[in-house]
C-alpha positions as CSV (number, residue, x, y, z in Angstrom):
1,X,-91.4,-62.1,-75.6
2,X,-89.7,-64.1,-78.7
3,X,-92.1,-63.9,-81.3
4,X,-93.3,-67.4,-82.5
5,X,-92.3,-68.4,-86.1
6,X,-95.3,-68.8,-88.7
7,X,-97.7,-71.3,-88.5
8,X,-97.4,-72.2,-91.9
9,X,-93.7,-73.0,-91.9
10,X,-93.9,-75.4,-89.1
11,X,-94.4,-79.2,-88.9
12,X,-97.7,-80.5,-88.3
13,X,-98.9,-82.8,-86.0
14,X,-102.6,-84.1,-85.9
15,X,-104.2,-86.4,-82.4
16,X,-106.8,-88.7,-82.4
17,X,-108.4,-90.8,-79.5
18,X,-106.7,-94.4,-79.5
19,X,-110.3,-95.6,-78.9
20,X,-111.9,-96.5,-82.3
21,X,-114.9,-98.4,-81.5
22,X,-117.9,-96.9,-79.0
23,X,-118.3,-98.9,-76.1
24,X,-121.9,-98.9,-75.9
25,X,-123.2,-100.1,-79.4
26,X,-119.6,-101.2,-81.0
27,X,-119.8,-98.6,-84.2
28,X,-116.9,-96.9,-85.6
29,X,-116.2,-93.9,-83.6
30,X,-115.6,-90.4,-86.4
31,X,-114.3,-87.5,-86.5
32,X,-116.8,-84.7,-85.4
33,X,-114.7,-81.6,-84.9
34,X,-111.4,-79.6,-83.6
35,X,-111.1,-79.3,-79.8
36,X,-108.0,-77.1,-80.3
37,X,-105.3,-76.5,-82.5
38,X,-102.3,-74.2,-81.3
39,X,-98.7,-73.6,-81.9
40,X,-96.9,-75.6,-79.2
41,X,-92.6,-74.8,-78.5
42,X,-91.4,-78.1,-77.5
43,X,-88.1,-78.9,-76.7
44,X,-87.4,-79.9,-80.1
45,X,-88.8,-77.0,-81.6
46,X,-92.0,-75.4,-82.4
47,X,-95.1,-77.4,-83.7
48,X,-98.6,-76.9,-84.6
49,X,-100.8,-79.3,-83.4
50,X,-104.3,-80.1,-83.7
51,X,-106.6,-82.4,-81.5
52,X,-109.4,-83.9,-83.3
53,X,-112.6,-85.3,-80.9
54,X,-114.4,-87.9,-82.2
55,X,-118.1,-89.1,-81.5
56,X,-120.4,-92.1,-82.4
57,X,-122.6,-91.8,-85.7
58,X,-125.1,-94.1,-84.6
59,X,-128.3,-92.3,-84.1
60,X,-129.6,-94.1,-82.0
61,X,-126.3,-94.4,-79.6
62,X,-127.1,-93.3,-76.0
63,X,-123.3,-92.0,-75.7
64,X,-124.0,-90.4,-78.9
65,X,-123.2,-87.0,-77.2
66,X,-119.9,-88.0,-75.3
67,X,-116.7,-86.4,-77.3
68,X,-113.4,-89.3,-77.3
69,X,-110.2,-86.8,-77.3
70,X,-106.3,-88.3,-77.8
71,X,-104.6,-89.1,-74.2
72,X,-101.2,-88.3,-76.2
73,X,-102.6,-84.4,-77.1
74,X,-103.7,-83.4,-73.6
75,X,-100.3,-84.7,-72.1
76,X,-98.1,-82.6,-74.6
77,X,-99.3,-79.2,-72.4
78,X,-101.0,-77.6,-70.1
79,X,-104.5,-76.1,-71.1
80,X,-104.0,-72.1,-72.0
81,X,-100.0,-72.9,-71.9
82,X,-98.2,-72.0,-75.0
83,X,-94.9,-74.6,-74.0
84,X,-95.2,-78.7,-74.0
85,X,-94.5,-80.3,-70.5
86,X,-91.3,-81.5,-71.5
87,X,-89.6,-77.9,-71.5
88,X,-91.9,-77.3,-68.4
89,X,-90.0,-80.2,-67.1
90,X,-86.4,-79.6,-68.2
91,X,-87.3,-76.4,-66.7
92,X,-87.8,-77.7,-63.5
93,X,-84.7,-80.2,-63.5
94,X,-82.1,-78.0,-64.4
95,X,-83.6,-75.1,-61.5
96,X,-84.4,-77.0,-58.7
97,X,-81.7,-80.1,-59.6
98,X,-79.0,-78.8,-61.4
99,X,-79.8,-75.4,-59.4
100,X,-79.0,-73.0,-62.5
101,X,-80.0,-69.8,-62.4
102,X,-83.2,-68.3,-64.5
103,X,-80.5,-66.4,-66.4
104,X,-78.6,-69.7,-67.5
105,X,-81.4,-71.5,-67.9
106,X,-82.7,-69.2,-70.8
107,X,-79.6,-69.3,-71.8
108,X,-79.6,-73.1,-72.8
109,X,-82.5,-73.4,-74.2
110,X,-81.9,-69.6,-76.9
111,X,-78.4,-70.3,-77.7
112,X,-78.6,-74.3,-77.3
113,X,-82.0,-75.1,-78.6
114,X,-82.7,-72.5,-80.1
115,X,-86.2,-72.5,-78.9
116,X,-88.2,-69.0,-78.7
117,X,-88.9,-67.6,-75.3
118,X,-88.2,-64.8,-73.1
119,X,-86.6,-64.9,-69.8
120,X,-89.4,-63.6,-67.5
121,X,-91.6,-66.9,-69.6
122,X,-88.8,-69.2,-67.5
123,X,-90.6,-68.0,-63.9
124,X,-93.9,-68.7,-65.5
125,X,-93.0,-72.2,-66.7
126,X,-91.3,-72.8,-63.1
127,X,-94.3,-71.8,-61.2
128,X,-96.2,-74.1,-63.7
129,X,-93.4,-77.3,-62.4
130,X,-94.3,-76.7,-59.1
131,X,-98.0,-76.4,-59.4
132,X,-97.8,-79.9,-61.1
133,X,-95.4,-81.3,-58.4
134,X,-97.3,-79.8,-55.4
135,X,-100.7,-82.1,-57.2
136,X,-99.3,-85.0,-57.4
137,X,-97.8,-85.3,-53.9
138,X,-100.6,-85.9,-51.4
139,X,-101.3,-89.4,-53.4
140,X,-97.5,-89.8,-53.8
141,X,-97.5,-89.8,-50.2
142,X,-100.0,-92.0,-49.7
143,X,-98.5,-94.6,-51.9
144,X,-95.4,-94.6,-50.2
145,X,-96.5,-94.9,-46.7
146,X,-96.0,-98.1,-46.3
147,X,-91.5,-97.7,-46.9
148,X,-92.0,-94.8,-44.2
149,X,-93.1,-97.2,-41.8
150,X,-90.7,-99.5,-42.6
151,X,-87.8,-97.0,-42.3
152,X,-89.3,-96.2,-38.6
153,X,-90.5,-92.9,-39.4
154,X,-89.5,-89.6,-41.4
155,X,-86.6,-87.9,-41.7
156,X,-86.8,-84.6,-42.5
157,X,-84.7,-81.9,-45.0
158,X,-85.5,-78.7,-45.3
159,X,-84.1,-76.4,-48.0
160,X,-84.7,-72.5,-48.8
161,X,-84.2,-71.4,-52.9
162,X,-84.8,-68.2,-54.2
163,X,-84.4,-68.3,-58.3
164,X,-83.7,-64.3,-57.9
165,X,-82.9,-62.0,-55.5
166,X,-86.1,-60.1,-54.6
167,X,-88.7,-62.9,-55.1
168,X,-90.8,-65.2,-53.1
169,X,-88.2,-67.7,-51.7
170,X,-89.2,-71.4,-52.3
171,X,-89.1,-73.9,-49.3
172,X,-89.1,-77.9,-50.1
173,X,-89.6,-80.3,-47.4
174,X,-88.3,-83.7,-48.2
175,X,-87.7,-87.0,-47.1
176,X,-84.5,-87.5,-48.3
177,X,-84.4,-91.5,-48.1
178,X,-86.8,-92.0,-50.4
179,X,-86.1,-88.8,-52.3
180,X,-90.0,-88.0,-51.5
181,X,-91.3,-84.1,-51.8
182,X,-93.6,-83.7,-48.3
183,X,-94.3,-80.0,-49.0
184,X,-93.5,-77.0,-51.0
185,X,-94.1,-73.5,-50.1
186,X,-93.6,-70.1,-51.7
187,X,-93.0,-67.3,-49.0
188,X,-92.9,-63.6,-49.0
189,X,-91.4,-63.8,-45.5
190,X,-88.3,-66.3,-44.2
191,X,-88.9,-65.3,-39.9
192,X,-88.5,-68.4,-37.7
193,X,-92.2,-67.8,-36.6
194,X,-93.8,-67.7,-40.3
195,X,-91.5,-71.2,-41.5
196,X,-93.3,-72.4,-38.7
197,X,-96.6,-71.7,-39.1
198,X,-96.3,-72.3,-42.9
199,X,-93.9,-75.2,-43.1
200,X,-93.5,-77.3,-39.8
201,X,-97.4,-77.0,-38.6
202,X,-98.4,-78.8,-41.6
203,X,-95.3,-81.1,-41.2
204,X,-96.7,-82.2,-38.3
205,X,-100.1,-82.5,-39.4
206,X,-99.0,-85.0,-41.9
207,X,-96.9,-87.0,-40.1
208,X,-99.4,-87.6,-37.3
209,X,-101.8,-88.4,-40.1
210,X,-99.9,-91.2,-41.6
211,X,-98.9,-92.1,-37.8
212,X,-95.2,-91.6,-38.6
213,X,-92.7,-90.2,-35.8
214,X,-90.6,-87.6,-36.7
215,X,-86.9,-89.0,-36.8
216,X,-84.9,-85.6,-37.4
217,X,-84.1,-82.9,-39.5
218,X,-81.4,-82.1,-41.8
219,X,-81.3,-78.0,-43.2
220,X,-78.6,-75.5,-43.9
221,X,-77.3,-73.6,-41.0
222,X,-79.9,-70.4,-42.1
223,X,-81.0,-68.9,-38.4
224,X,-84.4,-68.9,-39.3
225,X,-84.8,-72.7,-39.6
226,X,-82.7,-73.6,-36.8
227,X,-85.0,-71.3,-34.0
228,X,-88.0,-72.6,-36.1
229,X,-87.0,-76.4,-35.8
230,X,-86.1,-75.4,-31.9
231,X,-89.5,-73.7,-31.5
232,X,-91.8,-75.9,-33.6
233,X,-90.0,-79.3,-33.4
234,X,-88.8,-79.4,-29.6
235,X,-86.9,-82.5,-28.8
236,X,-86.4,-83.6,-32.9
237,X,-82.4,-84.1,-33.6
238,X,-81.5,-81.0,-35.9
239,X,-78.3,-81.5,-37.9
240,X,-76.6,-78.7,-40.5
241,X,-76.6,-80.6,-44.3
242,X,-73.0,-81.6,-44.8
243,X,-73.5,-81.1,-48.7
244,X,-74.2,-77.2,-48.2
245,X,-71.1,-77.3,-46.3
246,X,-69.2,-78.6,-49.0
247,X,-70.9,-76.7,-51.6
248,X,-70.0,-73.6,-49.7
249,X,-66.4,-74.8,-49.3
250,X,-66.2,-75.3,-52.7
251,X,-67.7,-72.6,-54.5
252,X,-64.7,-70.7,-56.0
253,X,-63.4,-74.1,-57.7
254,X,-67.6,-74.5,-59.2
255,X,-67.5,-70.7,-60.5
256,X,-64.2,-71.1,-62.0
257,X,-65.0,-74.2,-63.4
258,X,-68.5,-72.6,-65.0
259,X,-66.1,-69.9,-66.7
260,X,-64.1,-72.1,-68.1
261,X,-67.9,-74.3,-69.6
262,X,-68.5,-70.9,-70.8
263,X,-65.3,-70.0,-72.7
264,X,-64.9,-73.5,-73.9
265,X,-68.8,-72.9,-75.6
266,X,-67.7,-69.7,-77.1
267,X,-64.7,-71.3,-78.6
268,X,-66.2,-73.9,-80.0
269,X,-69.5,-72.2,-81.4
270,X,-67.5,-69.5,-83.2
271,X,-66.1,-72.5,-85.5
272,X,-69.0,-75.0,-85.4
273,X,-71.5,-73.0,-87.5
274,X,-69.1,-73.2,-90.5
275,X,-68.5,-76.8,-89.7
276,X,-72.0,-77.5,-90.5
277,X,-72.2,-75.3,-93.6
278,X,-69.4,-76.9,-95.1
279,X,-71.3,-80.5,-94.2
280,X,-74.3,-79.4,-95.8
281,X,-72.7,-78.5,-98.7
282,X,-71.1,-82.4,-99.4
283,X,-73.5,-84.2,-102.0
284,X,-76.3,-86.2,-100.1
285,X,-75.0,-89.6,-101.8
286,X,-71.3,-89.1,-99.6
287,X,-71.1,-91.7,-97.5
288,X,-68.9,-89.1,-94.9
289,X,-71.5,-87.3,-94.7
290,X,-74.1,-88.4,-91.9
291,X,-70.9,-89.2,-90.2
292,X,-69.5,-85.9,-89.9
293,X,-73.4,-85.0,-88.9
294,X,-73.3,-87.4,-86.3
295,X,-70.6,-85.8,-85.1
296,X,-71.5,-82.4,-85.2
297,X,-74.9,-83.4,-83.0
298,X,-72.3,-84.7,-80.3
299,X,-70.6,-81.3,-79.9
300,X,-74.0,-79.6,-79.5
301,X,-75.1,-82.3,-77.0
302,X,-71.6,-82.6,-75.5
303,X,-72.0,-78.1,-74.9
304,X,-75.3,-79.0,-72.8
305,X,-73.7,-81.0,-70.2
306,X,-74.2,-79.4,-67.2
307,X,-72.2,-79.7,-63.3
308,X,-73.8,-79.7,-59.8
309,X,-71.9,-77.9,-56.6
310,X,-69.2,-78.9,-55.6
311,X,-67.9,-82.0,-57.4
312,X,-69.8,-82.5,-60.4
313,X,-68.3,-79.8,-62.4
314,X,-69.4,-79.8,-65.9
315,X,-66.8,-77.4,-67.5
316,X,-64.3,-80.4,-66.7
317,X,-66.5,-82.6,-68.0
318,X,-67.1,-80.9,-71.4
319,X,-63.5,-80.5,-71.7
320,X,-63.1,-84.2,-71.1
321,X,-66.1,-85.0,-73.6
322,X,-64.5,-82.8,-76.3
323,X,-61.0,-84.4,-75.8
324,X,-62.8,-87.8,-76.2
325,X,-64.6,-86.5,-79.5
326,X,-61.2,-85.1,-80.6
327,X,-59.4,-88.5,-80.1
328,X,-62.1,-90.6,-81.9
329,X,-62.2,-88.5,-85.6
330,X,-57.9,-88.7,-85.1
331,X,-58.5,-92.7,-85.0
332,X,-61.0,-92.5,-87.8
333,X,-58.8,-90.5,-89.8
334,X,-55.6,-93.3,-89.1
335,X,-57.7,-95.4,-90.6
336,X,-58.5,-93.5,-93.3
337,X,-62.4,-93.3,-93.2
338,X,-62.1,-89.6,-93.1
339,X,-59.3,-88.9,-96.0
340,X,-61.6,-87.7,-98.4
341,X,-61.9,-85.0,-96.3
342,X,-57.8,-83.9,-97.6
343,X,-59.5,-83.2,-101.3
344,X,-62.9,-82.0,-100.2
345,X,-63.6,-78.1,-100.5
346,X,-64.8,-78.5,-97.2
347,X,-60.9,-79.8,-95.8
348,X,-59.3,-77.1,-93.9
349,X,-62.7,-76.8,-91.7
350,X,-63.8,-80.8,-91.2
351,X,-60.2,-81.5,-90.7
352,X,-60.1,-79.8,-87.4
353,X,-63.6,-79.4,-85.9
354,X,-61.3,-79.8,-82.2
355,X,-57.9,-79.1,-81.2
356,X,-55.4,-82.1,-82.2
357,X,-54.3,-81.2,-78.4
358,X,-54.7,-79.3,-75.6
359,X,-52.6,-76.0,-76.4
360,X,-55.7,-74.8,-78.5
361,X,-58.4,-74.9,-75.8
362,X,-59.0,-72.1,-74.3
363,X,-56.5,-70.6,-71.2
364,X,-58.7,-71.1,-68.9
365,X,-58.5,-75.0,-69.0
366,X,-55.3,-75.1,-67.7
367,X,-56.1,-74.0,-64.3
């Protein structure tokens, strides 16, 4: 576990409730005492953070005893959690959307944002996502009932995803119109006769409770789902997901394409940290300065870009982003907004933060 940096050198951030007056007599609500203070890692780094609860000084209040907290400060985490929501989150997205691997995952946000966290921490704050998600489906659901109906019933996907080999594999039950969650399941065991039991029993349960016919069902060709849906859902259209299909098809294209993200990061990391030495060393008052900033926060966002199997390949698209980057400082130095840079110490690095062309990218990008 990454060791959290001192409290004393972080920023500070202090909540109160957005309620100021009491609602029973009208007095000025104040501040009575600390209902926590910790060190939160958000993704923009860590921050301590204290919630204040307020109360009503009126004596003779009858709410005198009822504690007002900030909204704001209970959203930024989960109670006993140590990360804010919003890496809980990006967590989530780039698993179970993106489908990166714990491994790559931990690697964006060490090397990218630098935040502090180990890599076993990254199955905690997944299991935390899907506690969340699993909550607020049932009134999800509900809400949505009425487009269901509408669209003549459900329609039914069914997907299997194990973050590592050996663990609990993850089943997700969606409606794939409406890009609605229906269930989510963690099983030890992937037989036909437990995703039945587990995942189609209370499938059923719910669709006969919202009165909703069951239109069909869409999975990868895994045997166990197939004699499950046969089994459990006799008579209910089964078809194999043509996007597994192509993601299958087009696998060797997606893991060359992550080596060359990978190789292209390495490349440009190696020559970026002294980019951004030699642009905090340029005096505050040069107007060049923010600009070459700017910038340098485009690479780093540019490196985060990430590709979904099989077409939206990301190394292609960082080497596209990078070329585009590349092409916009040559215009600004045609038109001479950057030729200070020619008498600056800081020259021979700011010059060429990217490849004037494609021969210096790495050998991989060819392919």
């Amino acid at each position: 576990m990454h060791r959290l940096p001192d409290s004393n050198n972080l920023s500070r951030r202090s909540y109160r409730p957005t309620q100021r007056l009491c609602p029973a007599c009208q007095t000025i609500l104040k501040r009575h005492h600390i209902l926590w203070r910790k060190t939160l890692v958000l993704l923009t780094g860590p921050v301590h953070v204290t919630s204040w609860g307020y109360r009503c000084p009126n004596p003779r209040c009858m709410t005198g005893a009822v504690t007002y907290r900030s909204a704001e400060a209970e959203q930024l985490h989960l109670r006993g959690r140590q990360f804010g929501r919003d890496v809980m989150v990006q967590v989530g997205y780039w698993r179970f959307w993106q489908h990166l691997t714990v491994t790559e995952i931990h690697e964006r946000l060490t090397a990218d944002l630098h935040l502090p966290v180990a890599e076993r921490q990254i199955l905690e704050l997944l299991g935390d996502f899907l506690a969340l998600l699993r909550a607020a489906q049932p009134a999800k659901i509900t809400a949505l009932a009425p487009q269901l109906r509408q669209l003549g019933g459900l329609m039914v996907g069914i997907d299997g995803m194990q973050p590592e080999k050996g663990n609990r594999c993850l089943y997700i039950v969606r409606e794939p119109r409406l890009g609605l969650t229906l269930l989510a399941e963690s099983l030890d065991e992937s037989s036909s006769l437990n995703l039945q039991a587990q995942l189609l029993a209370p499938l059923k349960a719910l669709a006969e409770r919202l009165a909703l016919p069951l239109l069909g069902v869409v999975s990868d060709a895994q045997d166990a789902i197939q004699l499950a849906v046969a089994a459990g859902l006799p008579g209910v259209p089964h078809h194999c997901c043509h996007y597994h299909c192509l993601r299958d098809a087009g696998s060797v294209t997606f893991a060359k394409d992550r080596a060359l993200k990978t190789e292209l990061k390495q490349v440009i990391r190696r020559s970026l940290g002294r980019v951004e030495a030699s642009i905090g060393k340029l005096p505050t008052a040069d107007p060049l300065r923010p600009l070459l900033t700017d910038y340098a926060y485009l690479i780093h966002t540019t490196l985060l870009e990430g590709g979904v199997a099989p077409f939206e390949l990301g190394g292609i698209q960082v080497f596209d982003d990078l070329n585009d980057l590349a092409a916009s400082l040559r215009r600004c130095q045609e038109k001479g907004g950057t030729a200070a840079w020619r008498g600056s110490s800081a020259s021979p690095t700011c010059a060429s933060p990217l490849p004037s062309n494609g021969s210096s990218w790495p050998s991989s990008a060819n392919g």
